[in-house]
N, C-alpha and C positions, 0 to 999 in steps of 0.2 A: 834541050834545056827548058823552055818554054812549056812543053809539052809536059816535062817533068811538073817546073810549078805548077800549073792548070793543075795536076793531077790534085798535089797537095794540097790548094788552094778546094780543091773541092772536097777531099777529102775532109779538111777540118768545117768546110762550112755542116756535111751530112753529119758528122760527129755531134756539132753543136745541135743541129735540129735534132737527130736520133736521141738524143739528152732527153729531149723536153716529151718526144712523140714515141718511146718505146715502149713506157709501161699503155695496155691497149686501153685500160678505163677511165681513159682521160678524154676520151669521147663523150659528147655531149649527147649519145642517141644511149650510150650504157645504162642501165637503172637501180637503182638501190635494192635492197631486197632487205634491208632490215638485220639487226643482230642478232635475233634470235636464228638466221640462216648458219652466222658465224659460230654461234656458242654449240651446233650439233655437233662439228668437229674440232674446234677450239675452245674446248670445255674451262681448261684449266685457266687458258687468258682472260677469255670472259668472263670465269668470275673473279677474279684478280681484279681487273678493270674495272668491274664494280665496285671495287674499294677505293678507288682513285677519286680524287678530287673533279678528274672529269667526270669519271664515273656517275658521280653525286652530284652534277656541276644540276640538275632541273627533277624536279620529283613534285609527286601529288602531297596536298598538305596533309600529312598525316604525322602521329607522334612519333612515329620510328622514324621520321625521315628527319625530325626536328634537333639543330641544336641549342632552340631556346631556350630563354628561362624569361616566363613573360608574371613573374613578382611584383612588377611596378608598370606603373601607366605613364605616357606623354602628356606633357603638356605646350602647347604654342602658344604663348604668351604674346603675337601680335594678334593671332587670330579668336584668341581665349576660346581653345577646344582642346580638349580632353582626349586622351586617344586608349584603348584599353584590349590591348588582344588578348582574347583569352581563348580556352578548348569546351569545347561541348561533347563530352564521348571522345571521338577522334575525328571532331570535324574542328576546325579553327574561324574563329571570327575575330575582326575588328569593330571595335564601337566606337562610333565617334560622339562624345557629348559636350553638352555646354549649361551651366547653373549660371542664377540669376538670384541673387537671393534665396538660396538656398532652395529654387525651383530647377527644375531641368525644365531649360526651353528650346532645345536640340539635340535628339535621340536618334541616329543613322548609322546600322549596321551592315556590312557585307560579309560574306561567306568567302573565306580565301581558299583559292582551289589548287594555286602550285608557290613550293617553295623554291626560290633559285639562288643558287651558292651553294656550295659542298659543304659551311658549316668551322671549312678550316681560318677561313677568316670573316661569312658574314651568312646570314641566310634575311634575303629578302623575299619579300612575301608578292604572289600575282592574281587579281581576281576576274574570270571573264564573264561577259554577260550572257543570257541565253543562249546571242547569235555568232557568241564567237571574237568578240571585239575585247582586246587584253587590255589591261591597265594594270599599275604597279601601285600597292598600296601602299600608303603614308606611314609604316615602321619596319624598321631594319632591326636585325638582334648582333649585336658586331662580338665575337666570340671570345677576341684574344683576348679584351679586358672585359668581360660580361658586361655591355650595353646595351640597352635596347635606346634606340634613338632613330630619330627619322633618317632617312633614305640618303645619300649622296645628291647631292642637286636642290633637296629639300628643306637644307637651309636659310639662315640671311634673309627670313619674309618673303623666301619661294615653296612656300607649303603650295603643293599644287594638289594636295587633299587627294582626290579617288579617280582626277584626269589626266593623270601623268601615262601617256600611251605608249604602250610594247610594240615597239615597230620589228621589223623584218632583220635590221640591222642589229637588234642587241640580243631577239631569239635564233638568228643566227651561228650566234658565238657562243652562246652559253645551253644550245641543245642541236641535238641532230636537226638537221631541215624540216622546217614545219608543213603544212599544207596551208599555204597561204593565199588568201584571195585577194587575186589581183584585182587593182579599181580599187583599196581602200591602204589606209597606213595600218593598222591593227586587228585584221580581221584574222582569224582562222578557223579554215574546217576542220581541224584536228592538230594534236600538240603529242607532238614523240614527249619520250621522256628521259632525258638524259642525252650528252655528247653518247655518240654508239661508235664503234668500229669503223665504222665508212669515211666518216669524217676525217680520218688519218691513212685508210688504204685504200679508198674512193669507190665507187660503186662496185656491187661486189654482183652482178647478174654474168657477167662472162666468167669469172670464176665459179662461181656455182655449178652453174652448165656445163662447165668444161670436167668437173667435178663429176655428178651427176652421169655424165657421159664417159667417164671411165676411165679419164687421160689425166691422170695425176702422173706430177713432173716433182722427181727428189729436187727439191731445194735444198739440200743440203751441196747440189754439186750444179743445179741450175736455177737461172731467175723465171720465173712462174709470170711472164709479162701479162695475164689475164687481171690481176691484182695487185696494187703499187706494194712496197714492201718497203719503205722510208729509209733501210738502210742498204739499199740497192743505190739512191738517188743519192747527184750531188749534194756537194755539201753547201750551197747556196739554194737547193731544188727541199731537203730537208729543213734549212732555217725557213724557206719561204712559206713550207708547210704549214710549221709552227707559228711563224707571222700572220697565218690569215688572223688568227685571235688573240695572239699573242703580242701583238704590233697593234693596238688602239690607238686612234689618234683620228684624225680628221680624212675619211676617207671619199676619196672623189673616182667613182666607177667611171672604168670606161666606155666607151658608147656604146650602145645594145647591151652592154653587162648587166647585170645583178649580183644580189648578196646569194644569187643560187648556183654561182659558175663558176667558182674556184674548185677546182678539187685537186686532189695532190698528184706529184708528178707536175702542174703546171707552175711558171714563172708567178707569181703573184701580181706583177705590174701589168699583167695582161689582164688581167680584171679590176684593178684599182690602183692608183697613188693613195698613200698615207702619206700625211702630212704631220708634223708638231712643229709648235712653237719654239723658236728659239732663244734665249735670254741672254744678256752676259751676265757674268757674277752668279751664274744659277745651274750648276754643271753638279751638283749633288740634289737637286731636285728635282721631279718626275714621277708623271701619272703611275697607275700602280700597272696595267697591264704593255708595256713596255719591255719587258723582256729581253725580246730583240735586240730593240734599239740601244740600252742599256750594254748587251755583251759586246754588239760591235763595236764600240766606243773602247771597249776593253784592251790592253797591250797586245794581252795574251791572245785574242782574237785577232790583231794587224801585226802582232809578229809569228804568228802562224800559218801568216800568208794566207788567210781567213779559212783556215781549215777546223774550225773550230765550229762544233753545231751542239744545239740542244739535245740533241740523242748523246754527244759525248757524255754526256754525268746522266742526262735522265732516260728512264725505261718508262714509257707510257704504260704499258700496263700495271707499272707495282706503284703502289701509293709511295710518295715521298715520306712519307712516318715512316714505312718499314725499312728504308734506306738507312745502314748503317755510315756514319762517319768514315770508317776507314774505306768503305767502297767512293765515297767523293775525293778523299787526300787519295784512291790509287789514279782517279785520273789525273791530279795534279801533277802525280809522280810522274806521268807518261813524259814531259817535258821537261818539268824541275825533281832535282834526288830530295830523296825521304830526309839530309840531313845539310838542306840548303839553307834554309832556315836562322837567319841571324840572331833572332830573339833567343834570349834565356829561355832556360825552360817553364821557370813557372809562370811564362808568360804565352806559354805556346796552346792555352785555351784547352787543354787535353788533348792536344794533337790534332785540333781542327783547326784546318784550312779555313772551310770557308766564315766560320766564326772569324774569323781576322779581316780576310778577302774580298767575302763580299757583305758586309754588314748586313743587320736590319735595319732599316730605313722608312720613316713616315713616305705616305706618296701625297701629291697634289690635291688628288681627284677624289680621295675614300676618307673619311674620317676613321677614327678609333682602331687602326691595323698596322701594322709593322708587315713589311715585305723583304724577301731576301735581294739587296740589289744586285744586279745581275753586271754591272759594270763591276771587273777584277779590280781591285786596286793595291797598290801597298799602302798602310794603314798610319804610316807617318807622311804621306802625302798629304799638307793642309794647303786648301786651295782659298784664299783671300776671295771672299765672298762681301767681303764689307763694303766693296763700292756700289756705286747706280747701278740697275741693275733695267738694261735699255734692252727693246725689242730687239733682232736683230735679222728679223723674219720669218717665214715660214719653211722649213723644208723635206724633201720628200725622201723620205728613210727609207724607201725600197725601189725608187727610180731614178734614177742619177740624169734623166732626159724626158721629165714631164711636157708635156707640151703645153704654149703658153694658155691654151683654155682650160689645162687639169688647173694651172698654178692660179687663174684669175679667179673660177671656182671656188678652190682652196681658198683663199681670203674672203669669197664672198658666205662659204660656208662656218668656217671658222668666228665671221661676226654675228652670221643669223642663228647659230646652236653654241655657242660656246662661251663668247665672252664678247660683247657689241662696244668694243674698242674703235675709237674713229678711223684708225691709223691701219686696221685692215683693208676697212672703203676704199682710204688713200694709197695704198698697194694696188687693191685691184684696181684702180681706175688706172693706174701707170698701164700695168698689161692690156685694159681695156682697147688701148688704140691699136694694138696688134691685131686685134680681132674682127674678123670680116663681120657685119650684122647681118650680109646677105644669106651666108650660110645659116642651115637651119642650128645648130649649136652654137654660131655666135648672135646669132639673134635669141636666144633661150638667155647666155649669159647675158647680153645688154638689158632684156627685161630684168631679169634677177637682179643688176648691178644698183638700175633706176629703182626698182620696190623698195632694195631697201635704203634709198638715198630718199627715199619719199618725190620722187621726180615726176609727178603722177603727168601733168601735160609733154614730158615728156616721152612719157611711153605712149602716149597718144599721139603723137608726131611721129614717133617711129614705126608703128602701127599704120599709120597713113603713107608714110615710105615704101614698106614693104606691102601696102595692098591686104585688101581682106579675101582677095581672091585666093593672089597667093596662101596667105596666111592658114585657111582652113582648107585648102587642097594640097597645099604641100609641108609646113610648118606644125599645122595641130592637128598630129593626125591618128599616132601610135598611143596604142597602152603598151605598157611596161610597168615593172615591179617599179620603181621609180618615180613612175608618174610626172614623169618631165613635162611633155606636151600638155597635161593638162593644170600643172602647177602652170605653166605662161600662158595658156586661158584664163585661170584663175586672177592671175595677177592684172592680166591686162582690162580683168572685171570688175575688179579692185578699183584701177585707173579712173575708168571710165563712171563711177560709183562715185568715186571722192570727189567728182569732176560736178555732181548730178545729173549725167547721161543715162538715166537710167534705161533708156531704151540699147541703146549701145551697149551698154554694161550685161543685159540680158543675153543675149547672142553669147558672147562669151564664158557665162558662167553656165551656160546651157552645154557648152561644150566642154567645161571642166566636168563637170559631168556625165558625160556623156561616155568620156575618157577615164574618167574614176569615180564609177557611182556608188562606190561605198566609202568612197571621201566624206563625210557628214558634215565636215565642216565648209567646203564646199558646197554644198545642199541646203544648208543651212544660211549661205549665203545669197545662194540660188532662191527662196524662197522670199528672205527679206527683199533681194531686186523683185520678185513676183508681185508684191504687195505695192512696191514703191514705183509699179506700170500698171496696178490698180485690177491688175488680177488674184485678189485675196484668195477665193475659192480656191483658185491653183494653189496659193502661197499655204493655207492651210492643208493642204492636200498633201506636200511634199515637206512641212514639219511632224505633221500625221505618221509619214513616213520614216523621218528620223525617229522618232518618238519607238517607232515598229521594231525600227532594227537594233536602238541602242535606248533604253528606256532611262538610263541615267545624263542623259545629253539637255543640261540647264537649259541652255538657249534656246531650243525648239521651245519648252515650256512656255519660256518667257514670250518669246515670237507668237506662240497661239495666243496666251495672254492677250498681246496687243492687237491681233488681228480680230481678235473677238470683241474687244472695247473699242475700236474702232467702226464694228458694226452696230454698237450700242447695247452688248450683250453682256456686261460688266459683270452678273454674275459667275459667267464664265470662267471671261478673265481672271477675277477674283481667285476662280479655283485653280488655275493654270500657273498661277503667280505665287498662289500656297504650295503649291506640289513644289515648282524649281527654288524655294527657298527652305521646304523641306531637304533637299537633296544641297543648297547650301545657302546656310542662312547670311551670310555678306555679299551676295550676288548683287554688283553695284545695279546695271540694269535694270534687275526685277524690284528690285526696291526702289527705284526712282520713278517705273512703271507705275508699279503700285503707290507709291505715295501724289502720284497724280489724278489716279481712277480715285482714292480719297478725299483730291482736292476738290473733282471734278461733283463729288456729292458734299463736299464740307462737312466734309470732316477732320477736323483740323487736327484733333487731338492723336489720333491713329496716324494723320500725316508728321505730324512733328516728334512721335515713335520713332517711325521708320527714320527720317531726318536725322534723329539724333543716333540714328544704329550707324546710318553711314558713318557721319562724324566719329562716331565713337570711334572708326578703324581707319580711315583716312580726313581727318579735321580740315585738308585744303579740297576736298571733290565741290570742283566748280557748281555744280549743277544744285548741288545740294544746296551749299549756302546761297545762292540764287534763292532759292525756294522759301529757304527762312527767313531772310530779309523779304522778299514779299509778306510772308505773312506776319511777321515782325511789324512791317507796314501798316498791312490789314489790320492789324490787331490795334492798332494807334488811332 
């Protein structure tokens, strides 16, 4: 009898594993081979697929890929610029300007080089520099109600102009894998274009080969494990597929992971928790790429014993437009009959289901778009939204057993990218005592926790804890797509900076770079400590350097500026201080820079310019009015 269970007992655990481990290119050693390998013998799908919303989801800025209509210009009214895309032939730019009196006194053009969105609800614009370093420009074109309006995030006096940077995480999702260089947040040697094939049936080099070599296997009567095929895979193995992008929200990798090791056929929580926030009173509202989260939440999804996936209604390869109505109401029908249906008829929407079921719905995160919600509902459900509507914390919608360093994370992530609510801190510091500091990832979180608590002598106490020995031979030591180890260099250079330890502070930010040397802002910080231990020559040597690799990086400007007027070489300066106010003209820094190399020859009238440009944009900057009540003085 014993013998018997053991058998079973093993049997269901190889079952569970053979789940996750049968399809073969979920190996990490397999390699992509591109879709154009697919489209020689999957002609018809490929080019379907290219009609797909993923399809289109990343393209070169050109006028066939465009769904704008750029008839009218922005305007920013806290930063009074002007913002104007227009086409040259079939190349697109943006211009950003600014009038004074009927003068133009700021004229800054960039060349956009990819469009990203399908078009079906928005296409936003990306432009990269010589070396590869992406940034997302300042207009959005939102389709459903023709707007052209700045970006998501770039609201509410967060115009973040032409430095808003493309990280790994969001070209992840919205194209095939890029070729990303590791050691920086936005660098790439090259940019696929478009989601491709692989992304949903994972590297496709043992199938080709196996291809190639002559051993083609009828799928029609067997599964082809050389290549995932999504409807082979469970139906929690299929949603998690879909989840990698389809499940946005606050995502905390696991250790040694990246945004480059999910592929399909694997568990999703094996590479990351997703996180969202929780609300009460707020159960009809919800970011737009949600999907997921939104179905499970559904009846129809926990009363089918969650056998309910995204492949049920959708077909990746055919665009959602060419989906007729009655193909949505036949999957409804699989469950409920065609004449279940309690409404009258001429309320029955033309016999659409999901017209009732799952509405169109504003989301959180995107202005100007209507999205299909994805939570089922019946449509005379009103849920009383009108109380308080209280945090009720964070949780993890695709791991039901995060561990307490993903959840501490999770909060400390969610206040430094999302939304810097006190009440995150005060979460994370509950789980905070759980966490050993000895270990090298609870010491990453304790520094992360204290940076952004501003605990700066205390990360310096912690750092004397744990030894600098330790610290740089076993603690700061990896790269990774991440950049952990040298983000807690970083920070702990930060510390030691605010503290004016500038000799201490140097060691460290020598090793955030070290660890990520196309970090620039890091380098950039690296340099300021160079100057502030009185080694200028280096310090301009390694802004020189930013300057090399990303020519639109304000603060090197500004930084040469100062290192040059502090040699007594002001004409320099001067030019250094003109260029990064070319590139933006309310750069608090460069203007306070320069309204002092002014002072410093008396010239008052150019000083009290500048002074008053401050003021004009922020009327309490300490510094400034400091400056004008001096010369206020002076002048008396």
């Amino acid at each position: 009898m014993r013998l018997f269970q053991l058998y079973i007992i093993c049997f269901l655990f190889f079952s569970c594993y053979n789940e996750r481990n049968s399809f073969l290119n979920t190996d990490s050693d397999v390699k992509y081979v591109g879709m154009n390998q697919c489209a020689a013998c999957h002609t018809e799908k490929y080019e379907s697929f290219l009609t797909t919303g993923m399809g289109k989801s990343f393209s070169p800025a050109l006028k066939v890929n465009s769904s704008s209509n750029f008839n009218q210009s922005l305007y920013d009214s806290n930063l009074f610029l002007h913002y104007h895309p227009h086409w040259i032939d079939d190349s697109l730019f943006i211009n950003e300007y600014q009038f004074l009196d009927n003068d133009t006194i700021h004229d800054l053009t960039y060349k956009i080089d990819y469009i990203i969105g399908s078009g079906h609800h928005t296409n936003s614009h990306l432009f990269e520099n010589e070396n590869g370093y992406l940034y997302q420009a300042p207009f959005t074109y939102y389709t459903q109600d023709s707007i052209l309006d700045f970006p998501p995030g770039f609201e509410n006096n967060k115009n973040s102009r032409f430095s808003r940077k493309m990280g790994l995480e969001c070209v992840a999702c919205h194209n095939a894998y890029p070729d990303f260089v590791m050691g920086s947040e936005n660098k790439y040697n090259s940019m696929p274009l478009g989601i491709d094939c692989e992304r949903c049936h994972g590297p496709g080099e043992l199938h080709v080969n196996q291809i190639k070599a002559g051993n083609i296997i009828d799928t029609a009567h067997k599964v082809d494990y050389t290549i995932v095929n999504p409807s082979k895979l469970s139906i929690q193995l299929q949603n998690d597929l879909c989840a990698r992008c389809h499940l946005q929200g606050n995502a905390v990798l696991q250790e040694k992971k990246s945004f480059f090791d999910f592929r399909p056929g694997m568990y999703l929580k094996e590479i990351m928790d997703v996180y969202l926030p929780r609300y009460s009173n707020s159960e009809n509202e919800f970011i737009m790429a949600s999907h997921v989260d939104r179905m499970q939440l559904s009846e129809c999804y926990i009363q089918s014993n969650q056998e309910l996936s995204c492949v049920t209604c959708h077909n990746p390869h055919v665009s959602v437009k060419e989906v007729s109505n009655n193909f949505f109401n036949s999957r409804c029908f699989q469950c409920h009959s065609d004449n279940s249906c309690k409404e009258s008829e001429k309320n029955h929407f033309h016999n659409d289901c999901v017209q009732c079921h799952m509405s169109n719905s504003t989301t959180l995160d995107i202005p100007h778009v209507k999205i299909t919600d994805h939570k089922i509902k019946i449509p005379e459900e009103k849920i009383d939204s009108s109380g308080e509507v209280v945090f009720l914390g964070l949780e993890c919608v695709n791991n039901t057993t995060p561990s307490v360093e993903s959840i501490t994370q999770a909060y400390l992530q969610q206040y430094e990218r999302f939304e810097s609510y006190d009440y995150y801190l005060d979460s994370a510091s509950v789980y905070l005592n759980e966490i050993d500091i000895n270990s090298k990832k609870g010491f990453y979180i304790h520094i992360y926790y204290l940076f952004l608590k501003e605990k700066y002598n205390e990360i310096l106490e912690k750092v004397k804890f744990i030894s600098l020995d330790v610290l740089f031979d076993n603690y700061l030591t990896e790269k990774d797509y991440s950049n952990q180890d040298a983000w807690t260099a970083y920070r702990i250079g930060e510390a030691y900076m605010k503290q004016n330890q500038y000799y201490d502070a140097l060691q460290f930010y020598q090793k955030s770079i070290e660890l990520a040397p196309y970090n620039l802002e890091f380098r950039n910080k690296y340099g300021v400590c160079l100057f502030e231990n009185d080694k200028i020559d280096f310090a301009i040597d390694e802004f020189q350097f930013i300057i090399s690799e990303d020519s639109g990086f304000v603060s090197a400007y500004t930084n040469l500026g100062y290192a040059y007027s502090s040699l007594g070489e002001y004409e320099k300066a001067f030019s250094y201080y003109n260029y990064a106010l070319q590139l933006n003209p309310y750069h608090e820094k460069t203007l306070l820079n320069k309204i002092s190399l002014y002072l410093l020859e008396e010239d008052i009238e150019n000083a009290l310019f500048f002074i008053n440009k401050i003021l004009t944009l922020n009327p309490l900057q300490e510094e400034a009015n400091y400056l004008l009540n001096q010369i206020n003085d002076y002048k008396k």
